[in-house]
Backbone and ligand atoms as CSV (ligand in chain L), in Angstrom:
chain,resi,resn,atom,element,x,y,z
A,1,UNK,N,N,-33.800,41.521,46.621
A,1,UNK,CA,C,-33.525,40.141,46.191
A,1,UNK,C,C,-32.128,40.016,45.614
A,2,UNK,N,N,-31.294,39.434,46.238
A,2,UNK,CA,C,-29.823,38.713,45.769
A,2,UNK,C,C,-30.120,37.921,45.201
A,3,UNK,N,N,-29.390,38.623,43.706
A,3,UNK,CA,C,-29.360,37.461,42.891
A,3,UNK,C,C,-28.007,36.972,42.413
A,4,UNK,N,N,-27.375,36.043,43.073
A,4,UNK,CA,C,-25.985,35.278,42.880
A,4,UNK,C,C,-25.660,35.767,41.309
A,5,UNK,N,N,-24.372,36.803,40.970
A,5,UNK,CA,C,-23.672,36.539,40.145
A,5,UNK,C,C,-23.200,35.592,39.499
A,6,UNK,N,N,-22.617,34.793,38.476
A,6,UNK,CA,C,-21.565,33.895,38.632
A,6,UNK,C,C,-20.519,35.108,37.617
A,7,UNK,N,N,-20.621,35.963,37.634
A,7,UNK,CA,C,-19.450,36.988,37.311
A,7,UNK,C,C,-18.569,37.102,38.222
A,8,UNK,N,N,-17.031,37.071,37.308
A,8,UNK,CA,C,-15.602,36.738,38.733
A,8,UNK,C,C,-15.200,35.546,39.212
A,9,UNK,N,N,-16.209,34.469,38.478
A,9,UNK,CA,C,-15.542,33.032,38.869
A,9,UNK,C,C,-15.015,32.898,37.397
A,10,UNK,N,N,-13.487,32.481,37.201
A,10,UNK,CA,C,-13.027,32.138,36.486
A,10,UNK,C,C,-13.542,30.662,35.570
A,11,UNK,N,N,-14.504,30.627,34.452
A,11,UNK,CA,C,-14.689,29.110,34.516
A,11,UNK,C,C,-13.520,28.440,33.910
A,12,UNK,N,N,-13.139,27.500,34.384
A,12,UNK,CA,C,-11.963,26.421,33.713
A,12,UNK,C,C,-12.346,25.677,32.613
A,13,UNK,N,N,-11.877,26.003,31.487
A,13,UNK,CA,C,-11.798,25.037,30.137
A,13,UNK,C,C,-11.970,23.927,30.268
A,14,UNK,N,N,-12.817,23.413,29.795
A,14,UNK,CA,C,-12.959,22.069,29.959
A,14,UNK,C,C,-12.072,21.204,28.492
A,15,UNK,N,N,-11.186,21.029,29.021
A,15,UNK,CA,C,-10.273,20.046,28.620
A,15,UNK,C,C,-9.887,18.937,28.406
A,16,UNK,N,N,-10.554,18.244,27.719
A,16,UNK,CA,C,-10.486,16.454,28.386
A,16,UNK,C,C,-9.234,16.035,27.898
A,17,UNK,N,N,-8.845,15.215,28.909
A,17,UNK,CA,C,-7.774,14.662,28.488
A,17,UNK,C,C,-7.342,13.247,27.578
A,18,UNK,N,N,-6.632,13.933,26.594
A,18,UNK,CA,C,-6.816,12.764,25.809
A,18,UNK,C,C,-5.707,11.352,26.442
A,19,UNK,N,N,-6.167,10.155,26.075
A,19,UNK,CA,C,-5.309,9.282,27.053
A,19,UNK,C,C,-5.657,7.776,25.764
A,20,UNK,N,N,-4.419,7.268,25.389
A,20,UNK,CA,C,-4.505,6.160,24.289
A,20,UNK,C,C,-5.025,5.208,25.546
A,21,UNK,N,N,-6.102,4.612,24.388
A,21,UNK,CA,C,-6.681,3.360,25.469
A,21,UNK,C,C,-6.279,2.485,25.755
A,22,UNK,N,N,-4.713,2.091,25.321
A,22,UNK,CA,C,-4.160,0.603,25.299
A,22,UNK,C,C,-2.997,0.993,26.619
A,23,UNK,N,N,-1.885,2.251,26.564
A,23,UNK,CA,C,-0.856,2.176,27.377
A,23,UNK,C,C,-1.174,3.661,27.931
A,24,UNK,N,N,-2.171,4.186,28.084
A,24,UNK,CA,C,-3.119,4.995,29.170
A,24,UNK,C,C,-1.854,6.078,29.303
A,25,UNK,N,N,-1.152,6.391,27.870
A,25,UNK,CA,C,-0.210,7.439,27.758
A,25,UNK,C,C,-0.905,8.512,27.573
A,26,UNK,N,N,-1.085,9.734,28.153
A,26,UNK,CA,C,-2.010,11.130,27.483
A,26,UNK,C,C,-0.578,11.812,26.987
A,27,UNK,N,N,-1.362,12.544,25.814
A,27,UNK,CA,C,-0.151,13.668,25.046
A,27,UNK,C,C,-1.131,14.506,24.382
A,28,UNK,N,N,-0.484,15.696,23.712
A,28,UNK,CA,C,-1.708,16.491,23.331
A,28,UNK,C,C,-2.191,15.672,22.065
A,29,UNK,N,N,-3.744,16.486,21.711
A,29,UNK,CA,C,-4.465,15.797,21.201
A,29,UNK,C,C,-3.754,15.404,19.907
A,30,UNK,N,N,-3.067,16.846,19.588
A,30,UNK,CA,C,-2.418,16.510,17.825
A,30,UNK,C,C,-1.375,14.982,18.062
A,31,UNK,N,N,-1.095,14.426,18.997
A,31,UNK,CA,C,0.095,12.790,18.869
A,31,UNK,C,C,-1.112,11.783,19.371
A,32,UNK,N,N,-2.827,12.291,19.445
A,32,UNK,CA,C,-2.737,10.926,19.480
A,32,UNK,C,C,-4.129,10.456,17.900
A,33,UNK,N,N,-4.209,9.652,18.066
A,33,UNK,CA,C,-5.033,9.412,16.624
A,33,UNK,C,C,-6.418,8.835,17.048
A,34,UNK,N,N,-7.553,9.474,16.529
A,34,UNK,CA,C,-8.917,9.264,17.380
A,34,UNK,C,C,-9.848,8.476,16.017
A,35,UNK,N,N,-10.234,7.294,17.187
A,35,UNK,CA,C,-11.137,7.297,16.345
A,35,UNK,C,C,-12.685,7.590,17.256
A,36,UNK,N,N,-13.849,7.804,16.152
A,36,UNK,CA,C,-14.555,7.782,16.014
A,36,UNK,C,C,-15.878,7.023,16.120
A,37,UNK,N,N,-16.921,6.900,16.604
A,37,UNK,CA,C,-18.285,5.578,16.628
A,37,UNK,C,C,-19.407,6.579,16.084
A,38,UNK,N,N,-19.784,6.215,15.046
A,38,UNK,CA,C,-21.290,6.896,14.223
A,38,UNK,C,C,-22.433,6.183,15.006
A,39,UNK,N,N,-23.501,7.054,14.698
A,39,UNK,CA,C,-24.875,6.539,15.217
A,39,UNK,C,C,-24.945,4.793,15.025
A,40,UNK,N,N,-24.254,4.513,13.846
A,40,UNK,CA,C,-24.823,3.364,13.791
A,40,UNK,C,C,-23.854,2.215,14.391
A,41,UNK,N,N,-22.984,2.611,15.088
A,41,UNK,CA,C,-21.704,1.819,15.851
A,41,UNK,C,C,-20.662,1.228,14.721
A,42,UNK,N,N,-20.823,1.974,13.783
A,42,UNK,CA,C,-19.769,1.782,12.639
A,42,UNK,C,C,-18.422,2.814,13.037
A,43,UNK,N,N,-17.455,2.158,13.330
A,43,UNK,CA,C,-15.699,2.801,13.776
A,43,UNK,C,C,-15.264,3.497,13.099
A,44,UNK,N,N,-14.303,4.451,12.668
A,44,UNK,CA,C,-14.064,5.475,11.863
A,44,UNK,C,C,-12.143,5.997,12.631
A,45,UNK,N,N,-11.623,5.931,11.416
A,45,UNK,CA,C,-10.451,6.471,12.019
A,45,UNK,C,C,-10.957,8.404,11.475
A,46,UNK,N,N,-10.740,9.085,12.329
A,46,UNK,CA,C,-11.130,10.442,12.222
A,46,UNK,C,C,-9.731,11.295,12.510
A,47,UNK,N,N,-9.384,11.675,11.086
A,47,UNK,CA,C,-7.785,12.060,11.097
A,47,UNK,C,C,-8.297,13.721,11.427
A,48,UNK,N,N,-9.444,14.388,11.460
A,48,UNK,CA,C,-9.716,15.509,11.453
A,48,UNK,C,C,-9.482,15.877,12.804
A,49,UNK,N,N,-10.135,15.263,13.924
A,49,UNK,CA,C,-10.756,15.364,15.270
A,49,UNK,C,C,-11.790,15.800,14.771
A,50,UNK,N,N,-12.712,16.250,14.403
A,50,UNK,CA,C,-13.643,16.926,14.290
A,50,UNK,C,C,-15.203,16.291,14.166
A,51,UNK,N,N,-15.216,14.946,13.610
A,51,UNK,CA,C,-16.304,14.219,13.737
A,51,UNK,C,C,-17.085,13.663,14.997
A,52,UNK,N,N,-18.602,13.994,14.880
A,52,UNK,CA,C,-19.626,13.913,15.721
A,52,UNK,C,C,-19.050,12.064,15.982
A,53,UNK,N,N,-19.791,12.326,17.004
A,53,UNK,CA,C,-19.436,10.809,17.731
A,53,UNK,C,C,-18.690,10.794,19.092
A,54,UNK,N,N,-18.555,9.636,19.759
A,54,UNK,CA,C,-18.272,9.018,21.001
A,54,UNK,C,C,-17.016,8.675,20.344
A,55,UNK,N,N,-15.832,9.179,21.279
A,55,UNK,CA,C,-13.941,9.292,20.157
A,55,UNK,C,C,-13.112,8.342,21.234
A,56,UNK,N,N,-12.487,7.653,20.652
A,56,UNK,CA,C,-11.524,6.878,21.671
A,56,UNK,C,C,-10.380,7.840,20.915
A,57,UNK,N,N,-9.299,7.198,21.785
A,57,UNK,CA,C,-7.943,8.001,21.152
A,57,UNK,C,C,-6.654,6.653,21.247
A,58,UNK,N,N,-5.810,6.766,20.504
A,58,UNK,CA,C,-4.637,5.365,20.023
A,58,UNK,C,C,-3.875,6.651,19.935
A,59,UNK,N,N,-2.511,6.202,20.245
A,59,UNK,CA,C,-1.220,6.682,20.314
A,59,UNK,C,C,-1.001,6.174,19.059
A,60,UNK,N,N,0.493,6.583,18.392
A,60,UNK,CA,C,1.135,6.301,17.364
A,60,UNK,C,C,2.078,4.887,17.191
A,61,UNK,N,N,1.984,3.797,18.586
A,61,UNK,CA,C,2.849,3.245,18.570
A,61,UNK,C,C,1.786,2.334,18.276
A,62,UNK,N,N,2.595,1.219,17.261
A,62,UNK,CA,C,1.844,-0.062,16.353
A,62,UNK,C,C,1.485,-0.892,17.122
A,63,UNK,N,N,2.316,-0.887,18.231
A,63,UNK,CA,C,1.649,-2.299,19.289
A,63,UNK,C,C,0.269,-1.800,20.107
A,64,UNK,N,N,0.187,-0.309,20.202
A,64,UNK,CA,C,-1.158,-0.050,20.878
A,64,UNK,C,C,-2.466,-0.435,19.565
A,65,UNK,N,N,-1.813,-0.286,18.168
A,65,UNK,CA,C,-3.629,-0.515,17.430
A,65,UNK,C,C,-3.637,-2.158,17.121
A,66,UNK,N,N,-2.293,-2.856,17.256
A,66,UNK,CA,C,-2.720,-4.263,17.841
A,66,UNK,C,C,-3.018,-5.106,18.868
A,67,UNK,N,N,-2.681,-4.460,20.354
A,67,UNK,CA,C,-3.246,-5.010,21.418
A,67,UNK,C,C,-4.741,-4.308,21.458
A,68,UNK,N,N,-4.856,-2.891,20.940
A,68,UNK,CA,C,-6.437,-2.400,21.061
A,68,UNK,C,C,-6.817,-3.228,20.314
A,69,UNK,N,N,-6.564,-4.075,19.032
A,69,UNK,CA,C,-7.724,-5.263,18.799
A,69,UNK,C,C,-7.980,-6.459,19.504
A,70,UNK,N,N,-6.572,-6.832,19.752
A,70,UNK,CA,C,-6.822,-8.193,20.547
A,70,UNK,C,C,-7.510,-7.951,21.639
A,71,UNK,N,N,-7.217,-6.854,22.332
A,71,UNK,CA,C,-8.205,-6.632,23.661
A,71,UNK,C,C,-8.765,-6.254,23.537
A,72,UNK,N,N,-10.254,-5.981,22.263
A,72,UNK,CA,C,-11.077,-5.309,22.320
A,72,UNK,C,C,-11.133,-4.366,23.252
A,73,UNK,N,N,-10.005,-3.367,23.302
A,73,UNK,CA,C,-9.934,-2.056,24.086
A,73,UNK,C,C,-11.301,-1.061,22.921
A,74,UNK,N,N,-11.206,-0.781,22.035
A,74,UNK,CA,C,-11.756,-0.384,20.957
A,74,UNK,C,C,-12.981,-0.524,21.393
A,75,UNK,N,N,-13.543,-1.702,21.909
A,75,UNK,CA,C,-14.711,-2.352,21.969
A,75,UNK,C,C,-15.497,-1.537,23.200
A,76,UNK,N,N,-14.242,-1.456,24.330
A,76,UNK,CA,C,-14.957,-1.005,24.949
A,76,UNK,C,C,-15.029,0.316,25.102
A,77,UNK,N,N,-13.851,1.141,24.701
A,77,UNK,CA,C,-14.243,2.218,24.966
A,77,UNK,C,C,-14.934,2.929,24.135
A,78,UNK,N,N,-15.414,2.331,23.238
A,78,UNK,CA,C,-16.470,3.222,22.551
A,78,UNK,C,C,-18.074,2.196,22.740
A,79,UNK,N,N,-18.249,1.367,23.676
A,79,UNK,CA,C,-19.186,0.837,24.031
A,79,UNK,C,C,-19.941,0.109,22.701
A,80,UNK,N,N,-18.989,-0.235,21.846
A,80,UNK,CA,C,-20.004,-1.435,21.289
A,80,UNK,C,C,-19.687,-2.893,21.387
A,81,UNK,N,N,-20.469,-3.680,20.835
A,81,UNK,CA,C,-20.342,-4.585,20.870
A,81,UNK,C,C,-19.522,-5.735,20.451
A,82,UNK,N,N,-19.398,-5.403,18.833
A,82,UNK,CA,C,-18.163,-6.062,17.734
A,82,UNK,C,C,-17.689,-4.994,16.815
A,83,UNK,N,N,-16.780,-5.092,16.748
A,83,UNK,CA,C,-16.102,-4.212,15.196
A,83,UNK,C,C,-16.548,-4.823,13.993
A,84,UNK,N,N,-17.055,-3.855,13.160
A,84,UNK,CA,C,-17.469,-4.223,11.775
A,84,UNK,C,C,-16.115,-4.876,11.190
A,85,UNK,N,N,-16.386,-5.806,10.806
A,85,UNK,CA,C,-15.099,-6.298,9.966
A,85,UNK,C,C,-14.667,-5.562,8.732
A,86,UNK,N,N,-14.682,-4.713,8.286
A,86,UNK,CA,C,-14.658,-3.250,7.463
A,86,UNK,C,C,-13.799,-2.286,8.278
A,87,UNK,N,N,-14.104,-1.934,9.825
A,87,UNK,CA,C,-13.919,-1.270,10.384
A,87,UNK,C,C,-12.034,-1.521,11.110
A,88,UNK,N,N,-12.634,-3.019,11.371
A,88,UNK,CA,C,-11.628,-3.565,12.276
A,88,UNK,C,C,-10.416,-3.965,10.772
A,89,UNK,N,N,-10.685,-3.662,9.800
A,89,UNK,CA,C,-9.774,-4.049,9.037
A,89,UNK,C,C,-8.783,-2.354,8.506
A,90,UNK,N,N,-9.577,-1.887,8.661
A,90,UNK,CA,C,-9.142,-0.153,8.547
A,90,UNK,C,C,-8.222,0.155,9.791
A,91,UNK,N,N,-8.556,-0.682,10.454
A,91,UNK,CA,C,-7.911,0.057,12.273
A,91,UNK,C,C,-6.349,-0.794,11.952
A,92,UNK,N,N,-6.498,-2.253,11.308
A,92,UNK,CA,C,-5.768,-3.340,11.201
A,92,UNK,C,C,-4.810,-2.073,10.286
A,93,UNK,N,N,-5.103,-1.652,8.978
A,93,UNK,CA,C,-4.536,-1.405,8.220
A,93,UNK,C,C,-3.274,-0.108,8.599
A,94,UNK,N,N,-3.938,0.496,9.717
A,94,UNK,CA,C,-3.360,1.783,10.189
A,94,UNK,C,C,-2.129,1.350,11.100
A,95,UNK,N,N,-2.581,0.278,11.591
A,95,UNK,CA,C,-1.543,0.260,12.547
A,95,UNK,C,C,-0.473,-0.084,11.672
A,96,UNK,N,N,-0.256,-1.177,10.791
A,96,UNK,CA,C,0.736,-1.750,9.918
A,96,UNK,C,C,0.968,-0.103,9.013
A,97,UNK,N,N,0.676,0.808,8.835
A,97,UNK,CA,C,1.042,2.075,8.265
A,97,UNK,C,C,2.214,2.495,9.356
A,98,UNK,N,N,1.537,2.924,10.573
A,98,UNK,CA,C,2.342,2.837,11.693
A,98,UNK,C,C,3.668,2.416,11.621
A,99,UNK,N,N,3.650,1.420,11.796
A,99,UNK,CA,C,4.471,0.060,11.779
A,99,UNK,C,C,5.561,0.759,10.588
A,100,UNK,N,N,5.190,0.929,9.966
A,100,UNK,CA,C,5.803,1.302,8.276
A,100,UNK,C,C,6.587,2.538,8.855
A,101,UNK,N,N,5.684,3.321,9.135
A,101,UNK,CA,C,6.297,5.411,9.711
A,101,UNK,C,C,7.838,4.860,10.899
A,102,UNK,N,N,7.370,3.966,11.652
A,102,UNK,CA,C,8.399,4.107,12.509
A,102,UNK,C,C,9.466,3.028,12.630
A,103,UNK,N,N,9.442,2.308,11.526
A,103,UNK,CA,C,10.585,1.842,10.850
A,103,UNK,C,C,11.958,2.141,9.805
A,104,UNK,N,N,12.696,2.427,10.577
A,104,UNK,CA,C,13.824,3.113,9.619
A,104,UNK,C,C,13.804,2.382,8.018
A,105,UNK,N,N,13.874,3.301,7.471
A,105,UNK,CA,C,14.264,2.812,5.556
A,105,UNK,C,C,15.015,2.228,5.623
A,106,UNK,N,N,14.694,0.468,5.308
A,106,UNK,CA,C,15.865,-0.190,4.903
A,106,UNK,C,C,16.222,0.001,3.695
A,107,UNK,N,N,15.836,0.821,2.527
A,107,UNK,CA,C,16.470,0.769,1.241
A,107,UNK,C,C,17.051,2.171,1.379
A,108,UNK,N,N,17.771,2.107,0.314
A,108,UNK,CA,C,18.692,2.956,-0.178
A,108,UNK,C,C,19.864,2.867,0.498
L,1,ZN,ZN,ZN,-0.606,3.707,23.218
Protein backbone atom coordinates (compact mmCIF):
# COMPACT_ATOMS: atom_id res chain seq x y z
CA UNK A 1 0.00 0.00 0.00
CA UNK A 2 1.36 3.54 -1.24
CA UNK A 3 0.93 5.80 0.95
CA UNK A 4 1.48 9.42 -0.71
CA UNK A 5 4.14 11.31 1.23
CA UNK A 6 3.63 14.98 1.29
CA UNK A 7 7.44 15.02 2.40
CA UNK A 8 9.65 17.18 -0.32
CA UNK A 9 6.87 19.46 -1.25
CA UNK A 10 8.01 22.68 -0.17
CA UNK A 11 4.79 24.24 1.57
CA UNK A 12 4.59 28.06 0.76
CA UNK A 13 3.93 30.48 3.66
CA UNK A 14 0.94 31.61 3.60
CA UNK A 15 1.26 35.21 3.43
CA UNK A 16 -1.57 37.39 2.95
CA UNK A 17 -1.18 40.27 1.51
CA UNK A 18 -1.78 43.18 3.21
CA UNK A 19 -3.53 45.84 0.80
CA UNK A 20 -5.16 49.44 2.36
CA UNK A 21 -8.78 49.23 1.47
CA UNK A 22 -9.22 52.70 0.14
CA UNK A 23 -6.04 53.10 -2.60
CA UNK A 24 -5.52 49.10 -2.82
CA UNK A 25 -1.67 50.12 -2.05
CA UNK A 26 -0.03 46.74 -0.38
CA UNK A 27 3.29 47.41 1.72
CA UNK A 28 4.55 45.32 4.44
CA UNK A 29 2.40 44.77 7.21
CA UNK A 30 4.52 47.08 9.70
CA UNK A 31 3.26 50.64 7.07
CA UNK A 32 -0.03 49.64 7.12
CA UNK A 33 -2.45 50.20 10.22
CA UNK A 34 -5.14 47.37 10.88
CA UNK A 35 -7.99 47.52 12.19
CA UNK A 36 -9.82 45.06 13.81
CA UNK A 37 -13.96 43.67 14.11
CA UNK A 38 -14.73 41.81 17.65
CA UNK A 39 -17.40 39.22 17.95
CA UNK A 40 -19.66 41.80 18.55
CA UNK A 41 -18.96 44.01 15.24
CA UNK A 42 -17.49 46.64 17.46
CA UNK A 43 -14.16 48.28 15.20
CA UNK A 44 -10.93 48.51 16.93
CA UNK A 45 -7.84 50.26 15.71
CA UNK A 46 -5.29 47.26 16.61
CA UNK A 47 -1.81 48.97 16.79
CA UNK A 48 -0.48 45.39 17.89
CA UNK A 49 -1.56 43.22 14.75
CA UNK A 50 -2.18 40.72 17.00
CA UNK A 51 -5.91 40.83 17.88
CA UNK A 52 -8.46 37.98 17.19
CA UNK A 53 -10.84 39.21 14.63
CA UNK A 54 -11.69 39.77 10.86
CA UNK A 55 -8.60 42.85 10.15
CA UNK A 56 -8.97 45.35 7.40
CA UNK A 57 -5.76 47.27 6.83
CA UNK A 58 -5.52 51.58 6.12
CA UNK A 59 -2.32 52.95 4.92
CA UNK A 60 -0.85 55.97 6.68
CA UNK A 61 -2.14 58.51 4.33
CA UNK A 62 -5.13 60.79 6.00
CA UNK A 63 -7.17 60.85 2.92
CA UNK A 64 -7.42 56.92 2.95
CA UNK A 65 -9.11 56.95 6.87
CA UNK A 66 -11.38 59.72 5.37
CA UNK A 67 -12.57 58.37 2.15
CA UNK A 68 -12.64 54.75 4.16
CA UNK A 69 -15.47 56.58 6.07
CA UNK A 70 -17.23 58.29 3.54
CA UNK A 71 -17.19 55.12 1.53
CA UNK A 72 -17.95 52.92 4.05
CA UNK A 73 -14.88 50.96 2.73
CA UNK A 74 -14.56 49.98 6.58
CA UNK A 75 -18.05 48.80 6.29
CA UNK A 76 -17.42 46.58 3.96
CA UNK A 77 -14.52 45.06 4.37
CA UNK A 78 -15.02 43.93 7.58
CA UNK A 79 -18.70 42.98 6.69
CA UNK A 80 -20.74 44.95 8.99
CA UNK A 81 -23.31 46.84 8.82
CA UNK A 82 -22.77 50.50 10.59
CA UNK A 83 -19.83 51.77 12.56
CA UNK A 84 -20.47 52.26 16.15
CA UNK A 85 -20.36 55.87 16.51
CA UNK A 86 -17.57 55.30 19.28
CA UNK A 87 -15.82 53.38 16.78
CA UNK A 88 -16.21 55.57 13.76
CA UNK A 89 -15.13 58.43 15.94
CA UNK A 90 -11.73 56.65 16.99
CA UNK A 91 -11.06 55.82 13.21
CA UNK A 92 -12.15 59.80 12.70
CA UNK A 93 -9.66 60.65 15.38
CA UNK A 94 -6.64 58.66 13.85
CA UNK A 95 -6.79 59.87 10.73
CA UNK A 96 -6.63 63.71 11.89
CA UNK A 97 -3.41 62.22 14.10
CA UNK A 98 -2.25 61.23 10.68
CA UNK A 99 -2.98 64.34 9.25
CA UNK A 100 -0.90 65.90 12.23
CA UNK A 101 2.42 63.10 11.62
CA UNK A 102 2.58 64.18 8.05
CA UNK A 103 2.42 67.73 8.30
CA UNK A 104 5.58 69.62 8.54
CA UNK A 105 5.95 71.76 12.01
CA UNK A 106 4.77 74.95 11.40
CA UNK A 107 6.17 76.26 14.72
CA UNK A 108 9.38 76.98 15.68
ZN1 LIG B 1 -4.40 54.01 1.43
Amino acid sequence: MAVKAKSGVTRPRHVPQRTCIVCRQSDAKRALIRLVRDATGRVAIDSTGKRPGRGAYLCHNPECWTLALRRHAIERALKIVALHPDDRAAIEQRGRQLLQETMPTASS
